[in-house]
C-alpha positions in Angstrom: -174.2 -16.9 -185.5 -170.7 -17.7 -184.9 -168.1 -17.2 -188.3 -164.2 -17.6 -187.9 -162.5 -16.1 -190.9 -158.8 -17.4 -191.4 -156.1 -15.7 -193.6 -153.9 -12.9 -194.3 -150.4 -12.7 -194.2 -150.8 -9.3 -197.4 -153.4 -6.8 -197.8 -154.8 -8.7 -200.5 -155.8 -11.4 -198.2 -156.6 -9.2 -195.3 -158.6 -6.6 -197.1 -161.3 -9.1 -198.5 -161.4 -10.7 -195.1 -162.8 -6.9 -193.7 -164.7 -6.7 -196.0 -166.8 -10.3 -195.9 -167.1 -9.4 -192.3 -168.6 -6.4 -192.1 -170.9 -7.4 -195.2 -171.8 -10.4 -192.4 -172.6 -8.1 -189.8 -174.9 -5.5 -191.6 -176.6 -8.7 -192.9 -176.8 -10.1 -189.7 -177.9 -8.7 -186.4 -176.5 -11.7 -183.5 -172.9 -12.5 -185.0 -169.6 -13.3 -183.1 -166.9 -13.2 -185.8 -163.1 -14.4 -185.1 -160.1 -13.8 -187.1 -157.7 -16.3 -187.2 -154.0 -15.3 -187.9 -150.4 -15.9 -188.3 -148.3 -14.6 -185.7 -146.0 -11.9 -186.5 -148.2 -11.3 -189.9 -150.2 -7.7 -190.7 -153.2 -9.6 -189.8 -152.3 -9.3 -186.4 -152.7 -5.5 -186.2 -155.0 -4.7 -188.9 -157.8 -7.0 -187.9 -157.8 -5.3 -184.0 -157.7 -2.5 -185.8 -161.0 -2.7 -188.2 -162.9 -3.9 -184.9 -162.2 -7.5 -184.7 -161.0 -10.2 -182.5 -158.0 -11.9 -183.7 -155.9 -15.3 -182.9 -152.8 -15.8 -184.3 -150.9 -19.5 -185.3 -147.1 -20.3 -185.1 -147.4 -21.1 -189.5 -145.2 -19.7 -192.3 -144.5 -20.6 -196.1 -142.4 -23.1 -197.2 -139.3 -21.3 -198.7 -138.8 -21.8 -202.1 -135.2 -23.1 -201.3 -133.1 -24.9 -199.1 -132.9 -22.9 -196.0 -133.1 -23.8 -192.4 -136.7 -22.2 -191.8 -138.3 -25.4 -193.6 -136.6 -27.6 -191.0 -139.1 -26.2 -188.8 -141.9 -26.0 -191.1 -143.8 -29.4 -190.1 -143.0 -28.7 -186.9 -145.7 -25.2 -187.4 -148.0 -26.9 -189.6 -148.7 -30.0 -186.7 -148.7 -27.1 -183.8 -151.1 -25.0 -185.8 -153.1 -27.6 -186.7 -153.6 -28.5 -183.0 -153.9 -24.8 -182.0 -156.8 -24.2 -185.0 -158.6 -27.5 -183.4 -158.5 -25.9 -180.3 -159.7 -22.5 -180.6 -162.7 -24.0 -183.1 -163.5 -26.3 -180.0 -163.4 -23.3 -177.7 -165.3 -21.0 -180.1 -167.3 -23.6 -181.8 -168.2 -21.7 -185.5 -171.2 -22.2 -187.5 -169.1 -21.5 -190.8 -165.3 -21.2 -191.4 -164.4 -19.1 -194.3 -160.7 -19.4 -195.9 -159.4 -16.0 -197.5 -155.7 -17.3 -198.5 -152.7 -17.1 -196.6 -150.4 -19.4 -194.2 -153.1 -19.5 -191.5 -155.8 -20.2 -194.1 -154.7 -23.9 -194.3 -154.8 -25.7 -191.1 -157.6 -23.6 -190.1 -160.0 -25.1 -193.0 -158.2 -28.6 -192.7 -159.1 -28.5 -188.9 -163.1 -27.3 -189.6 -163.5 -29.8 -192.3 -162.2 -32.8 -190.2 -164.8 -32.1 -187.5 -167.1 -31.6 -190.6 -167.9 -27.7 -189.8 -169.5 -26.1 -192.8 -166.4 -24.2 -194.5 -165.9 -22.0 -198.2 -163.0 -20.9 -199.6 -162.4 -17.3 -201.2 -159.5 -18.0 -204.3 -158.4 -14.2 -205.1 -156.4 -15.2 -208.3 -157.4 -16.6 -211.5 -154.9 -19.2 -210.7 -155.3 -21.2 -207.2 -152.3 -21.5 -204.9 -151.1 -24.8 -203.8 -153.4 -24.7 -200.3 -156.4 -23.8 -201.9 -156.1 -26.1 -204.5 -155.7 -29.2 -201.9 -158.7 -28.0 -199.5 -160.9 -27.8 -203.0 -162.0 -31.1 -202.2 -162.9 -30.9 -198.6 -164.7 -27.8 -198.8 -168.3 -26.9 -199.4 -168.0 -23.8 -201.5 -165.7 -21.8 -203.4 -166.4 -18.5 -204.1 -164.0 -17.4 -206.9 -163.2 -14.3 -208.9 -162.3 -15.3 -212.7 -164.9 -17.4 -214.8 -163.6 -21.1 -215.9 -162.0 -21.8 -212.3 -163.4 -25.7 -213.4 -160.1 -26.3 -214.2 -158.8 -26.3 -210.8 -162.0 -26.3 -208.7 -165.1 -29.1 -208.3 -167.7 -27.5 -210.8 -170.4 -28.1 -208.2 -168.5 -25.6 -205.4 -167.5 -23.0 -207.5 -169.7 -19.6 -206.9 -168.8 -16.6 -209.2 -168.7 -13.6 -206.8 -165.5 -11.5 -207.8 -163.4 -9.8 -205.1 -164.6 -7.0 -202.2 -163.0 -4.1 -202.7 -163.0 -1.2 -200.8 -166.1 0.5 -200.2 -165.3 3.7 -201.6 -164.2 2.7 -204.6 -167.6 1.3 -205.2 -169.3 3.9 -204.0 -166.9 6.6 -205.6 -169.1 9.6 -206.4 -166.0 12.1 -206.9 -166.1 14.0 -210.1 -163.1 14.0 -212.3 -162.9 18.0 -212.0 -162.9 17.8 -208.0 -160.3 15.2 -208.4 -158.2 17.4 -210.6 -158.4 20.2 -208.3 -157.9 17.9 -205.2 -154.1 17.0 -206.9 -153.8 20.6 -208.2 -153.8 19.4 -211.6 -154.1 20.7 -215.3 -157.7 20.0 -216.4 -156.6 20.1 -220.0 -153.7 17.7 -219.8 -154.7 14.0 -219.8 -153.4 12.4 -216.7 -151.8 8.8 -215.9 -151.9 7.6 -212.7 -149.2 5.1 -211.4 -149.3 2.7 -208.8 -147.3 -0.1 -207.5 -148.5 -0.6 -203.9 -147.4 1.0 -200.5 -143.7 -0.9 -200.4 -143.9 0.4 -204.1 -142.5 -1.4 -207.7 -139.2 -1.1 -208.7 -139.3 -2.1 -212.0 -142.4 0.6 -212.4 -140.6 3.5 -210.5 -137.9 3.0 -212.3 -139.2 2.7 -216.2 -141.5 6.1 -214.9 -138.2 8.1 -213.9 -136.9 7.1 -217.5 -140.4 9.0 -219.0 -140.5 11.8 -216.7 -139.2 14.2 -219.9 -141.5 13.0 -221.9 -144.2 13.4 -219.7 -143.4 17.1 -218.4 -142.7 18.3 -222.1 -146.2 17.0 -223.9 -149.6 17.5 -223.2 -149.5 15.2 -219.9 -149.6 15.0 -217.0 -148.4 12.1 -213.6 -149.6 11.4 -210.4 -147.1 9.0 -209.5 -147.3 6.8 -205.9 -143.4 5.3 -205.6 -143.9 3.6 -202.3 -141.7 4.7 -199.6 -138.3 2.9 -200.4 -138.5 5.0 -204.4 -139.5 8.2 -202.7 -137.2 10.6 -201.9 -135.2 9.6 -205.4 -138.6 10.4 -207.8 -138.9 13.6 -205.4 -135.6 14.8 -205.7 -135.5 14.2 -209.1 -139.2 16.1 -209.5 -137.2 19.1 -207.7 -134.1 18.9 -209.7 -135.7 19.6 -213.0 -138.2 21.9 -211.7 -140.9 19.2 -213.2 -144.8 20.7 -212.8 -146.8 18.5 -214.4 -145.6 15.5 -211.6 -146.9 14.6 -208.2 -145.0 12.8 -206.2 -146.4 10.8 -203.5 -144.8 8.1 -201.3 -148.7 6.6 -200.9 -152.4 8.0 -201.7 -154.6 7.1 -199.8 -157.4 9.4 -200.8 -157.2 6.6 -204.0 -160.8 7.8 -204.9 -160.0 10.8 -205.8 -156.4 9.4 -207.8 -159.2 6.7 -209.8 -161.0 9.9 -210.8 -158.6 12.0 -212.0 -157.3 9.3 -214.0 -157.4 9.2 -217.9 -154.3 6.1 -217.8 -153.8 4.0 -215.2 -150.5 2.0 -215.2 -150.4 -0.8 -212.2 -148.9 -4.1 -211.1 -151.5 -7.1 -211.6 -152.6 -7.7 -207.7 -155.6 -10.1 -207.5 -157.4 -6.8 -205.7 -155.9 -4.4 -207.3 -157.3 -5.5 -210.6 -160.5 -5.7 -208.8 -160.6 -2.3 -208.1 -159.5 -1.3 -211.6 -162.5 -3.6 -213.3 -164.7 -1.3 -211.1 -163.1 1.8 -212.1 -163.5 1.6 -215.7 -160.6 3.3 -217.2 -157.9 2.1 -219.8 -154.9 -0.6 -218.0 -151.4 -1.2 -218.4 -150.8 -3.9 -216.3 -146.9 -5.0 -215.5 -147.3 -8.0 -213.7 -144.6 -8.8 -210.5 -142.5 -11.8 -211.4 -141.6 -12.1 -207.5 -144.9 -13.6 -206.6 -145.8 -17.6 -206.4 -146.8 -19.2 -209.0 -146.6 -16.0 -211.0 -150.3 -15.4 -210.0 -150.3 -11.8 -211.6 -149.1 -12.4 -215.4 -152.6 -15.6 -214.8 -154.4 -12.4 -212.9 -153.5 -9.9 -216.2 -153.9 -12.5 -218.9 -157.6 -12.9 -217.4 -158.0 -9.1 -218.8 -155.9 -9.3 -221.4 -157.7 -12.1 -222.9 -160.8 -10.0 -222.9 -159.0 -7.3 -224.3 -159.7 -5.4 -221.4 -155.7 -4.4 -220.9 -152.7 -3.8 -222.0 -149.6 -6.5 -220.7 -146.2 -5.3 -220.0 -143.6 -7.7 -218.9 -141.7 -6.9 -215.8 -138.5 -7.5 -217.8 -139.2 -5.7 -220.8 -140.6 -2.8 -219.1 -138.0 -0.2 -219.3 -137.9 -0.5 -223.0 -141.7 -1.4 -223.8 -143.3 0.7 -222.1 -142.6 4.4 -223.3 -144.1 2.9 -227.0 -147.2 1.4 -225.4 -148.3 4.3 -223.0 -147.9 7.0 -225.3 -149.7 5.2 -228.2 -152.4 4.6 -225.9 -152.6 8.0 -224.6 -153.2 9.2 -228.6 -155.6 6.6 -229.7 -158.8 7.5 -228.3 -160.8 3.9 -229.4 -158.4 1.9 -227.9 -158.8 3.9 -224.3 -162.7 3.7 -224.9 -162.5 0.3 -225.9 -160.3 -1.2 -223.0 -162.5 1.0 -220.7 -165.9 -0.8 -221.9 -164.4 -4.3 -221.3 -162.4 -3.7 -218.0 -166.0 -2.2 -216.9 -167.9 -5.4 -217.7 -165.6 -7.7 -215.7 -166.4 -5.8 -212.4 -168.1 -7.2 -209.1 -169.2 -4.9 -207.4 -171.7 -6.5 -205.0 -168.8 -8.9 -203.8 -168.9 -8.8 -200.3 -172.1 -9.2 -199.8 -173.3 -11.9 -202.6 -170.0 -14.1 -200.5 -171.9 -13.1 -197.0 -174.9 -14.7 -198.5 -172.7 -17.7 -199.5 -171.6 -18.2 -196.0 -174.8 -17.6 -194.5 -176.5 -20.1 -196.6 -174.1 -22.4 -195.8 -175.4 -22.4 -192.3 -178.8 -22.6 -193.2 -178.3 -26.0 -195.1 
């Protein structure tokens, strides 16, 4: 079986693209999987370095404004067109499968016009503009949120949710080990904060505002700032001789953080709120605004709307978010509550029940 997987460009691309691929290969025994790429992207290092054979295509976005880099945009898109043909003709795949991302397009345009069996995995509860234009041509779409009809042909759509690291599916560690692992108080309730490994600003910086608060009640933070926040939440930490904080530029024992969590306060990443449905505890999700199509207020309201979350703008965070943390943190119904209906929207079986997608898509 031959399977080229094409996408990337962020973790939240390139992460679900692992993880369909090694659910393909414990499925199947004789498989030859290629990535395909965009050149100077963080596909191009972190696909080598899960195991996997990368190509990459001269492809970007179009910029949101007039600049001269989208003078040279359909010069890319017709060279990576031609480039995708080519490497499909040399590698001749059974299946394509689209994860999202600037190589993601020409790749799938390219398989479907030499009618190559092809699926598309849509992260977001709302499509981007690619995904939304190879809808058509496709044969499946293997989607995350529940009433994607409104963007998708009902007949394609398959319900699978998002792969998420393994570990956090398989997370066995108990909430004491946890609290031990971050040298934590086990009678303080803790709240985890996370904003991804460049970090949040808007986060970081509505945190610093509550670190007072925080130190000087019954709580307690682990707190991951992202490396440009760092050395300012650490120096602060030190300063005021805080010692109910941790301060980490990233965690990447994030098993271990998920456990030890009784809040979790996060931005509203199509994967990231994956991993949180799977985790089960009580959300406050503050959404980026600097994302397209302002895919993570769609992502949040998805939960929200279930009542499976808490929303905080971006903008209004540094004044909303002291009064809806600490109100959560005292009502215990609401926490069990949110926790129930987070819980019910998980997938955890994603990777594989999209491997048997793609699969059966060869079979037919």
């Amino acid at each position: 079986m031959k399977v080229i997987i094409s996408g990337g460009g962020t973790g939240g691309h390139i992460f679900p693209a692992i993880a369909i691929a090694n659910a393909l290969k414990s499925k199947v025994k004789d498989i030859d999987i290629l990535f395909i790429g965009a050149k100077g992207r963080m596909e191009m290092e972190k696909i080598p370095a899960a195991g996997y054979k990368i190509k990459g295509l001269w492809i970007s976005g179009l910029q949101r404004r007039i600049t001269a880099k989208n003078f040279l945009f359909p010069l890319k898109v017709i060279s990576s067109l031609f480039i995708a043909r080519k490497i499909i003709a040399d590698f001749k795949p059974d299946v394509v499968v689209g994860v999202g991302g600037y190589a993601s397009g020409p790749t799938l345009r390219a398989a479907t016009t030499n009618r190559i069996p092809t699926l598309i995995q849509e992260q977001n509860s709302y499509p981007g503009i690619t995904n939304k234009i190879l809808a058509s041509k496709v044969n499946k779409i293997c989607v995350a949120y529940k009433e994607m009809e409104k963007y998708f042909p009902a007949s394609k759509i398959v319900i699978t949710g998002n792969p998420v690291r393994q570990n956090i599916v398989n997370n066995a560690i108990e909430k004491q080990d946890a609290i031990i692992h971050f040298e934590l108080n086990a009678n303080k309730k803790t709240i985890l904060v996370i904003g991804g490994s460049l970090g949040a600003r808007t986060i970081n910086e509505s945190i610093k505002l509550l670190l007072p608060l925080i130190e000087n009640n019954n709580y307690q933070l682990i707190w991951q700032t992202g490396k440009f926040f760092y050395e300012l939440a650490k120096n602060e930490v030190v300063i005021n001789n805080y010692k109910n904080i941790k301060v980490f530029e990233f965690i990447t024992e994030m098993d271990y953080a998920y456990s030890s969590a009784d809040i979790i306060i996060s931005r509203a990443g199509a994967i990231a709120i994956s991993e949180l449905c799977i985790v089960g505890k009580p959300v406050i999700l503050i959404p980026s605004p600097n994302v397209a199509e302002d895919h993570q207020t769609k992502n949040a309201m998805a939960l929200v709307n279930n009542n499976a979350a808490i929303l905080v703008k971006d903008i209004d965070a540094k004044n909303n978010l002291k009064d809806k943390l600490f109100q959560l943190l005292e009502d215990v119904q609401q926490q069990k509550r949110l926790a129930e209906n987070i819980k019910s929207l998980a997938y955890p079986d994603a990777a594989d029940t999209i491997a048997d997608v793609v699969i059966s898509l060869i079979k037919k």
